[in-house]
C-alpha positions in Angstrom: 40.3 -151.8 78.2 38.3 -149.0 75.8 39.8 -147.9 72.5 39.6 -144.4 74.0 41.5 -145.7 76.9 44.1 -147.8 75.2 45.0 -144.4 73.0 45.3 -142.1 75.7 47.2 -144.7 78.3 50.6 -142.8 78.8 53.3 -142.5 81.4 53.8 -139.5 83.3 57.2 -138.8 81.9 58.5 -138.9 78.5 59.0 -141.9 76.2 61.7 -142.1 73.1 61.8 -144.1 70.1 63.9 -145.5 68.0 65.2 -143.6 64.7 65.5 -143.8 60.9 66.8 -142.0 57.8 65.8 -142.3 54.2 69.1 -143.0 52.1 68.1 -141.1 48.9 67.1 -137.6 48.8 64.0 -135.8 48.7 65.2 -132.6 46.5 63.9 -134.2 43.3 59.9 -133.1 42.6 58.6 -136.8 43.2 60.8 -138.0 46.0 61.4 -141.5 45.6 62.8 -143.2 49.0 65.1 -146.7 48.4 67.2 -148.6 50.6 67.3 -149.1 54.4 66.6 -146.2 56.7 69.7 -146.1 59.8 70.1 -143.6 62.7 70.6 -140.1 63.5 68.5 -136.4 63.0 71.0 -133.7 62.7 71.3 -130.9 59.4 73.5 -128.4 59.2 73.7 -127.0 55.9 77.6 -124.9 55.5 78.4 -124.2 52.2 81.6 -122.0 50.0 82.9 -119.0 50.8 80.2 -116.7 49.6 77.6 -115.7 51.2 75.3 -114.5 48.2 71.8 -116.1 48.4 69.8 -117.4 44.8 66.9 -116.3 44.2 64.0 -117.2 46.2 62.5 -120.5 45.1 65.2 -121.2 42.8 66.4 -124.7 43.3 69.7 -125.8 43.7 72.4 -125.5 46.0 72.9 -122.1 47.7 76.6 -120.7 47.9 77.6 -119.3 51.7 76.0 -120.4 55.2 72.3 -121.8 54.2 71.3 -122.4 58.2 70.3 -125.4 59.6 67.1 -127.7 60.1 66.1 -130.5 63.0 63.0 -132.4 63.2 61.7 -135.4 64.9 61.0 -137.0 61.4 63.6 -137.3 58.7 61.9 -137.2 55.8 60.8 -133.6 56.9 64.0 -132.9 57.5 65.3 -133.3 54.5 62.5 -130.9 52.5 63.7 -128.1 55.0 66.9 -128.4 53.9 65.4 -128.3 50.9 63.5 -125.1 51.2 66.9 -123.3 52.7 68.3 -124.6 49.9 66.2 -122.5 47.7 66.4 -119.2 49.5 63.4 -120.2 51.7 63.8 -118.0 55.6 63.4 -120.1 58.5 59.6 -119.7 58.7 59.5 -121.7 54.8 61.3 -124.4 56.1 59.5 -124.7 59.9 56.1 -124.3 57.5 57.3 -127.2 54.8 58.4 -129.5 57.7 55.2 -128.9 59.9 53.4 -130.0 56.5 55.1 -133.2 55.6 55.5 -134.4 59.0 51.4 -134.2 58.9 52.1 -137.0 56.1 55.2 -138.5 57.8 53.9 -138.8 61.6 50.2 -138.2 61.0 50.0 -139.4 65.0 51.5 -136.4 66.3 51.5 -133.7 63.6 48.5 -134.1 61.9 46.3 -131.4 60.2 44.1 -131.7 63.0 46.6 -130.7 65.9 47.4 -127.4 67.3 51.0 -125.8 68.9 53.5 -123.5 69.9 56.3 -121.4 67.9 58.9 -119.1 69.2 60.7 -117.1 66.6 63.4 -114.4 66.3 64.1 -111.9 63.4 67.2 -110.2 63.7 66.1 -107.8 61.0 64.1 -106.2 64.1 65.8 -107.9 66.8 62.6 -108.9 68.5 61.2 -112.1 69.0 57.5 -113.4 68.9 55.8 -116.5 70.0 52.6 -117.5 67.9 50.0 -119.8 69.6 48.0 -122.4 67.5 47.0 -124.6 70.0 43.7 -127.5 69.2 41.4 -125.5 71.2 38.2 -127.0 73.0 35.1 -125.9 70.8 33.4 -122.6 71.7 30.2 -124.5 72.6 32.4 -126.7 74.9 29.8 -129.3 72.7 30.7 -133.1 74.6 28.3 -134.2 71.6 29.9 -137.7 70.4 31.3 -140.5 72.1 35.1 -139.0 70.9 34.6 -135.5 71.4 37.4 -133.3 68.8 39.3 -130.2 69.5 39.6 -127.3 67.0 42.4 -127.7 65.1 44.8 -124.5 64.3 48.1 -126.2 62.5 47.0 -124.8 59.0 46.6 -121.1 60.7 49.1 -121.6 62.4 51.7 -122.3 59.5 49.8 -119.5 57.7 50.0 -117.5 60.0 53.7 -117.6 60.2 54.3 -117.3 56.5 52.0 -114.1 56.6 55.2 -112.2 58.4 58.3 -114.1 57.9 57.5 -115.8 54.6 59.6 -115.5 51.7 58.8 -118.5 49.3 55.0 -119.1 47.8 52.5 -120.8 50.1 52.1 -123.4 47.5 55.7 -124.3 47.2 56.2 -125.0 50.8 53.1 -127.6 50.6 53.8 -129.5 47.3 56.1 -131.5 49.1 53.9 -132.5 51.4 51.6 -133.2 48.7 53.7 -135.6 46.5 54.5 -137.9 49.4 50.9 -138.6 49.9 50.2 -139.0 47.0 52.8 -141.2 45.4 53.6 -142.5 48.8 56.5 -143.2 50.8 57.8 -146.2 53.0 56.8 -145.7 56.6 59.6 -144.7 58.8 60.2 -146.0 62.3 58.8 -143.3 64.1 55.6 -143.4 62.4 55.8 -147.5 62.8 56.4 -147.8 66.1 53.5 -144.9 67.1 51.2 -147.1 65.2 52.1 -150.5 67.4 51.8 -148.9 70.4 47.8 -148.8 70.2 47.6 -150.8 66.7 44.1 -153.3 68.8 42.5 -149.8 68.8 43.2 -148.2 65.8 42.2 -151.2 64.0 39.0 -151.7 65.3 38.5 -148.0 64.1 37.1 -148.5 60.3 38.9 -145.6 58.5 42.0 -145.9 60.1 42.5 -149.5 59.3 41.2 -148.4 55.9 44.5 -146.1 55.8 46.9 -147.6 57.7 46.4 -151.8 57.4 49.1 -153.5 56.8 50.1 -155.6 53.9 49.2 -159.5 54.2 46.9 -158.5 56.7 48.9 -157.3 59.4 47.0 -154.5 61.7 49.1 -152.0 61.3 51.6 -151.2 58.5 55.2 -151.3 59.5 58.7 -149.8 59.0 59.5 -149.5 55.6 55.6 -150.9 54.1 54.5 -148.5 51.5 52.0 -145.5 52.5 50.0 -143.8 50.1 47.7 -141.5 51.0 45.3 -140.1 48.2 42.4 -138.2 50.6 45.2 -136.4 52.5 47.2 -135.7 48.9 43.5 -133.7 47.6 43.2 -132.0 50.9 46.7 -131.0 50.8 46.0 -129.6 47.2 43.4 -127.7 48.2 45.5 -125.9 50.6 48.1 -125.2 48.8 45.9 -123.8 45.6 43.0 -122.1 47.7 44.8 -121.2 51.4 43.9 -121.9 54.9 40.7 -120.2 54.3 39.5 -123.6 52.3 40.3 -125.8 55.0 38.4 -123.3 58.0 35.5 -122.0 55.9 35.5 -123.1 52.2 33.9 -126.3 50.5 37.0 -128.7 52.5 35.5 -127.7 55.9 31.9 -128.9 55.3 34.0 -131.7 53.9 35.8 -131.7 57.5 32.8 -131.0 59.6 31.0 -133.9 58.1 34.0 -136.5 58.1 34.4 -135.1 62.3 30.6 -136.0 63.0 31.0 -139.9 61.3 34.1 -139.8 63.1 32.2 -139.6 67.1 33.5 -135.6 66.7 31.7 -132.3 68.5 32.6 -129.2 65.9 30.2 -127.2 63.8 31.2 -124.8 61.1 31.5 -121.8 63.7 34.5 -123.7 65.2 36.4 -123.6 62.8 35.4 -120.1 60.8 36.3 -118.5 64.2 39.5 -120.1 65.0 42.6 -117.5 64.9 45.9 -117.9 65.6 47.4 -115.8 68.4 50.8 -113.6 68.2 52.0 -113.2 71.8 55.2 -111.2 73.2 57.6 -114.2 74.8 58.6 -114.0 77.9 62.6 -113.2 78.2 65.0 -113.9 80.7 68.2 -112.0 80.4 71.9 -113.4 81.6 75.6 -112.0 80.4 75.0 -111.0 77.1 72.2 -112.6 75.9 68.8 -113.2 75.8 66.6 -116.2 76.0 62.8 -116.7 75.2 60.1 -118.9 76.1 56.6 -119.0 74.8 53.9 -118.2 77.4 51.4 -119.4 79.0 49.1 -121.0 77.7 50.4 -123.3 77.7 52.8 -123.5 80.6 55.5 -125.3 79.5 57.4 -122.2 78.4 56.9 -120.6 81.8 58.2 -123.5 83.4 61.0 -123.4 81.3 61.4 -119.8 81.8 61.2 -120.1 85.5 63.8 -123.1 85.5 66.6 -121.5 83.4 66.0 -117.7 85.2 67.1 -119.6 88.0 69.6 -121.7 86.8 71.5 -118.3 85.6 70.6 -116.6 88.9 74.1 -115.8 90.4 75.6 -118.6 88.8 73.5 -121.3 90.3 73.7 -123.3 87.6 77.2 -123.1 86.7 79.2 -122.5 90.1 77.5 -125.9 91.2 80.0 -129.1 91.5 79.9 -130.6 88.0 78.0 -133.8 89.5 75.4 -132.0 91.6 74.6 -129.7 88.6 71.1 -132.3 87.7 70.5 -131.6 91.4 70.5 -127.9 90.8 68.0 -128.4 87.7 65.7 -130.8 90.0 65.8 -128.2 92.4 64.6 -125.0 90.5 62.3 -127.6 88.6 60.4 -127.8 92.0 60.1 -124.0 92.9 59.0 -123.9 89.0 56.2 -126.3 89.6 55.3 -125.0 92.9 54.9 -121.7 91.6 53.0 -122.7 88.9 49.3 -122.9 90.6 50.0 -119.6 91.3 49.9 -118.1 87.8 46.0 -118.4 86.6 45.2 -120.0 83.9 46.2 -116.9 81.7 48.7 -114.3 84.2 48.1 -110.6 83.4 51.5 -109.7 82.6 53.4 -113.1 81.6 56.4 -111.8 81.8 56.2 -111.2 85.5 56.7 -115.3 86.0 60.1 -114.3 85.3 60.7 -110.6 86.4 63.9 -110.8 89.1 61.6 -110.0 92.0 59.8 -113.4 91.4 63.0 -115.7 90.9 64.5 -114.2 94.0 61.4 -115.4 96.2 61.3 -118.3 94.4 64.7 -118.9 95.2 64.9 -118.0 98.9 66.5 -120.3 101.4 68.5 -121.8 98.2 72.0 -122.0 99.7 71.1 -125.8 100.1 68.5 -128.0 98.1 65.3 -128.2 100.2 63.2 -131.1 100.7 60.8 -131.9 98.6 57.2 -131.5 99.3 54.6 -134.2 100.1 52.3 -134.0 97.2 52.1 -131.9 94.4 49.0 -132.5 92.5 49.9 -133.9 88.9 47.9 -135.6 86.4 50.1 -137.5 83.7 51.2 -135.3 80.6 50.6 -135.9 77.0 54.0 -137.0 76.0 53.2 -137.4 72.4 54.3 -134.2 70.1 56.4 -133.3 67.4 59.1 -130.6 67.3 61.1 -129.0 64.4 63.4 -126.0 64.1 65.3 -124.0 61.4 67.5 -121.2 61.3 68.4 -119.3 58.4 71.4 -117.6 56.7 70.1 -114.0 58.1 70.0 -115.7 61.7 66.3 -115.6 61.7 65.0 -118.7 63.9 61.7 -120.7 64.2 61.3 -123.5 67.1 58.1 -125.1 67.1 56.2 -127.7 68.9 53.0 -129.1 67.5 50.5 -132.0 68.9 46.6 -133.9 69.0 46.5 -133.6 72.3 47.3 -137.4 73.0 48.9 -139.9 70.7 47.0 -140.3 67.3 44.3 -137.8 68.8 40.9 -138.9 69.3 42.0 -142.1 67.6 39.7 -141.7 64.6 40.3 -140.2 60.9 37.9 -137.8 59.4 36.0 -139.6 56.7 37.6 -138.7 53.4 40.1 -136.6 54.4 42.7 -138.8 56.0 43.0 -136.0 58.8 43.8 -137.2 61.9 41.7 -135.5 64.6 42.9 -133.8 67.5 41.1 -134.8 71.0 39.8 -132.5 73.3 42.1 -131.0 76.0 40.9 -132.4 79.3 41.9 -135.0 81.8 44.0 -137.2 82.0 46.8 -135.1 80.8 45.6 -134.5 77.6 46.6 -131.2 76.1 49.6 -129.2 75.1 50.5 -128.1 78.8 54.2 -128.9 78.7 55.0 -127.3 75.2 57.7 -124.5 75.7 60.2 -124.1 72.7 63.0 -121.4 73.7 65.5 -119.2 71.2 68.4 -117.7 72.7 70.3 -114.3 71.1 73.6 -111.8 71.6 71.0 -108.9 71.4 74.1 -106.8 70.5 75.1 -107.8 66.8 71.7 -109.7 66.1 73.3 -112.7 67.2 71.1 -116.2 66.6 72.7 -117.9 69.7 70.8 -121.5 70.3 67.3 -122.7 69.8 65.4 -125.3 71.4 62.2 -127.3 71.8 61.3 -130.7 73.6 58.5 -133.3 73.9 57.9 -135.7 76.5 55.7 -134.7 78.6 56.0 -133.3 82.2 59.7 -133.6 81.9 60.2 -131.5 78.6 60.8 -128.5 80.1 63.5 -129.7 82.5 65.0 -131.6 79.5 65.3 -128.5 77.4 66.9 -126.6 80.4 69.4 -129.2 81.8 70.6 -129.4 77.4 70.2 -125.8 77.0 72.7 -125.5 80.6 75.1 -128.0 79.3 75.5 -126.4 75.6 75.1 -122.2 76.6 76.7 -122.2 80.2 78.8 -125.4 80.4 80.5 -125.1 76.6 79.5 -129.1 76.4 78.9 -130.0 72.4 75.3 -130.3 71.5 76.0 -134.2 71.1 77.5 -134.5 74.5 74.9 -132.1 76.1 71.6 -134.1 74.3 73.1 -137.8 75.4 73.9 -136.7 79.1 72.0 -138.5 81.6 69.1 -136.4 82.7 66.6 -136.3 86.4 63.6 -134.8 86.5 62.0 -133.8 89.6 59.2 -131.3 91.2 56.1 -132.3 89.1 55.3 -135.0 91.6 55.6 -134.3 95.3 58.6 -136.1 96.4 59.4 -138.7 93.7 62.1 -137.8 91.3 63.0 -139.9 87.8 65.9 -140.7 86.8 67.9 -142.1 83.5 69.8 -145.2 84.5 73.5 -143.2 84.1 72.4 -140.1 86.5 75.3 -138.7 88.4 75.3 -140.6 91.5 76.3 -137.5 93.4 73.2 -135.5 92.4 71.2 -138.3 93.0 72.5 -139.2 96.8 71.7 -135.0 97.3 68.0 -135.9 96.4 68.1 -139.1 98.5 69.5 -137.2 101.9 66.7 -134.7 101.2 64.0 -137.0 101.0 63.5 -137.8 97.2 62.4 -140.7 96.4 64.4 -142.0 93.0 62.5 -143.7 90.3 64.5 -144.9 87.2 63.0 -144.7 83.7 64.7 -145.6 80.4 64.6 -141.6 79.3 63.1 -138.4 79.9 61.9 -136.2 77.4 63.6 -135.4 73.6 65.2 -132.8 72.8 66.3 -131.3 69.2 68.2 -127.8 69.2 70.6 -125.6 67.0 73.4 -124.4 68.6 76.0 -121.2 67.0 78.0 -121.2 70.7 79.8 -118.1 69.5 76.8 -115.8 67.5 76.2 -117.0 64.2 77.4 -113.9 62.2 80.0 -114.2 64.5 81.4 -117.7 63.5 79.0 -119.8 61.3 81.3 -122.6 60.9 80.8 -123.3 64.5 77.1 -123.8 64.4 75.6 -127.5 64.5 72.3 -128.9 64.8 71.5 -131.8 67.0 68.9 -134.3 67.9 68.3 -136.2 71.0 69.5 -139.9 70.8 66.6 -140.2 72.7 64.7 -139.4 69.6 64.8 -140.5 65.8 66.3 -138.8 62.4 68.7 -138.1 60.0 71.9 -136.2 60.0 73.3 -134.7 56.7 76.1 -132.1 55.7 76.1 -129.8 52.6 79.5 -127.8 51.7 
């Protein structure tokens, strides 16, 4: 098998791994990380009585509710906190853990990767979705045997930090900064990334140069030191001169030049040109509240969008029998997926996927669970991305989702840089199709309600709709809600997967229907924040959560 194929080999639904935490802190300037790394991803940050903030950029502990933090990489984790901890909104901490996950998990979230955020301001009460996806080149150029998408994670964060900013630009990236360049001991997640395709990588000069092991192992493992010093000088020049280095100044002939040694296909156009887009989300609105999805593209957050409008549709979801409810999700997952060649590759109004007129055709004949079709044409999904969320003390949210386009990219390392490079989107499933976070609100009040966002593949969507069900409409905890078994169904004609402890209910409905039931060790990971009651409402009742599926670090502050 190829390098190229032995990178972007991946299953059709999602894959987990396991997780780690870093015992000491990161708050200190240099972070030094000692001891063993052990299981969980979960912050909530509660502190006194008072709800005064410090002032911004100040460290040390804030007094009152400080918000809450969850990403897929603990180390990251812990500098959000960090950055809430200061008087940093949501966006400061979403921009400072986008940032040292590209040092932490450099094979999902590197520099040269692309995504999706949702956020919500309840200063205006509106929420926006910002697309930054690792676009194909303008030129379409195949040019090189490892052809490289456009990355847009540094305009992206900048982007963000242009409206809900509060802390300096630089501050949010020295973090990032010190861990490549002092180093850090590589966590599990990264670890086990790097086994998956460790022949290829090594055989790939500049990554081995970065990431060989000790004692000549391929690969370096859990818990080997990393140091970084190319990625350290491009993160300094960043932080000190902006985005606009990285897309136009001095660092992207730098780039362009470490892209072409690398197999790559941009020129300096590519990246000069490349803009961020703000869209309006879609929104879906049920008792109360209101929930939104990012749209397409990609189409993960009309998927999602589709599948919860109908889970809340008349109760559907909730006036099911406890142990057909995952037969209720499989089921709108299939008019979802069904619909979705439908749409276009860009629908003129978005928000029609999910206008009541659509979900009640979609829904037609849905008093009992149809059978499924013959054959849906679906190519296998990247399942590789990274997702993080914070929420601050104002209630202001940010869920974002953030990927190369396969696992480790293209595979290859811009000379000099230490950047990772995105591949281009194309077949074989590689691409940021099934991205979709989602925020939920109590419009009335400027209630933060719930925010969300999976990976996994062609069975995030579902995933983040079957925890988003349990938590919002079935009262479940987060924890409960995240660990449930989970099926996923409707991307592939008649097959549905399932996790080994599926109800056995939903899963005889699917079998008298005509599903065929495949079992898989997990499907799709899923990290959220959860206020069941409104945060302004009752802080003390918000948590934050990550999938056991996943890997992480769960820490209290009071």
């Amino acid at each position: 098998m190829s390098n190229t194929a032995a990178i972007e080999r991946r299953r059709k639904v999602g894959h987990a791994e396991a997780m780690v935490i870093p015992e000491a802190s990161v708050g200190a300037r240099l972070r030094q990380f000692t001891g063993a790394m052990f299981a969980g991803l979960m912050i909530i940050l509660a502190g006194c009585s008072s709800r005064s903030a410090p002032s911004p950029g100040a460290y040390g502990v804030s007094p009152g509710f400080v918000g809450a933090v969850v990403a897929d990489e603990p180390q990251a984790a812990l500098v959000g906190r960090d950055v809430l901890r200061q008087g940093g909104s949501a966006a400061d901490a979403a921009i400072a853990m986008y940032f040292t996950m590209a040092v932490t998990l450099p094979s999902q979230a590197a520099l040269g990767g692309g995504g999706v955020c949702i956020s919500y301001n309840p200063a205006t009460n509106e929420a926006q979705s910002l697309e930054f996806l690792a676009r194909a080149p303008s030129s379409a150029s195949t040019a090189g045997d490892r052809p490289t998408a456009v990355p847009g994670n540094v305009r992206g964060m900048f982007a963000l930090h242009g409206i809900y900013g509060r802390l300096r630009w630089a501050q949010l990236l020295a973090p990032a900064e010190n861990l490549a360049r002092f180093g850090l001991p590589v966590s599990r997640a990264l670890a086990m990334d790097l086994a998956q395709v460790q022949d290829a990588l090594a055989a790939e000069p500049e990554v081995s140069r970065i990431f060989a092991g000790p004692g000549g192992t391929p690969m370096v493992r859990e818990g080997d030191p990393l140091v970084q010093p190319d990625l350290a000088h491009v993160m300094a020049l960043i932080r000190t001169n902006g985005p606009a280095e990285f897309y136009s100044g001095a660092l992207a002939d730098q780039l362009l030049a470490g892209v072409r040694a690398a197999g790559g296909s941009l020129d300096r156009s590519d990246l000069a040109d490349y803009q961020p887009a703000w869209r309006k989300p879609l929104a879906v609105g049920y008792d109360d509240r209101k929930a939104y999805f990012t749209p397409p593209p990609p189409a993960g957050g009309g998927l999602g969008g589709q599948i919860w409008a109908m889970l809340v549709k008349d109760g559907r979801w909730i006036d099911a029998k406890e142990d057909l409810r995952d037969a209720v999700v499989v089921d709108a997952a299939l008019r979802a997926f069904s619909d979705r060649p439908a749409w276009g590759s860009s629908p003129a109004d978005p928000q029609e996927l999910v206008a009541s007129s659509r979900v009640d055709a979609l829904l037609a004949g849905a008093e009992t669970l149809p059978a499924p079709p013959k054959g849906i044409p679906q190519e296998p999904q990247n399942p590789a991305a990274a997702t993080f969320i914070a929420v601050d003390r104002e209630g202001g949210a940010v869920a974002c989702a953030v990927t190369l386009n396969s696992l480790f990219g293209t595979g290859r390392v811009a000379q000099g840089t230490g950047i990772v490079l995105a591949a281009l989107p194309g077949p074989g499933g590689r691409g940021a199709a099934m991205l979709g976070p989602m925020v939920v609100v109590q419009p009335r009040g400027r209630q933060f309600v719930f925010a969300g966002a999976a990976a996994g593949g062609v069975a995030a969507p579902t995933a983040l709709a079957d925890v988003a069900a349990r938590s919002l409409l079935g009262r479940q905890s987060l924890d409960d809600a995240a660990a449930a078994a989970r099926i996923h169904g409707g991307s592939e004609g008649s097959v549905a997967y399932a996790e080994p402890a599926a109800a056995a209910a939903s899963l005889q409905a699917l079998v008298d229907r005509g599903w065929q039931i495949v079992t898989v060790p997990r499907l799709g990971r899923v990290n959220a924040i959860l206020c069941p009651d409104g945060m302004q409402n009752s802080p003390e009742l918000c948590v934050a959560g990550s999938d056991p599926r996943g890997l992480g670090l769960a820490v209290t502050s009071d």
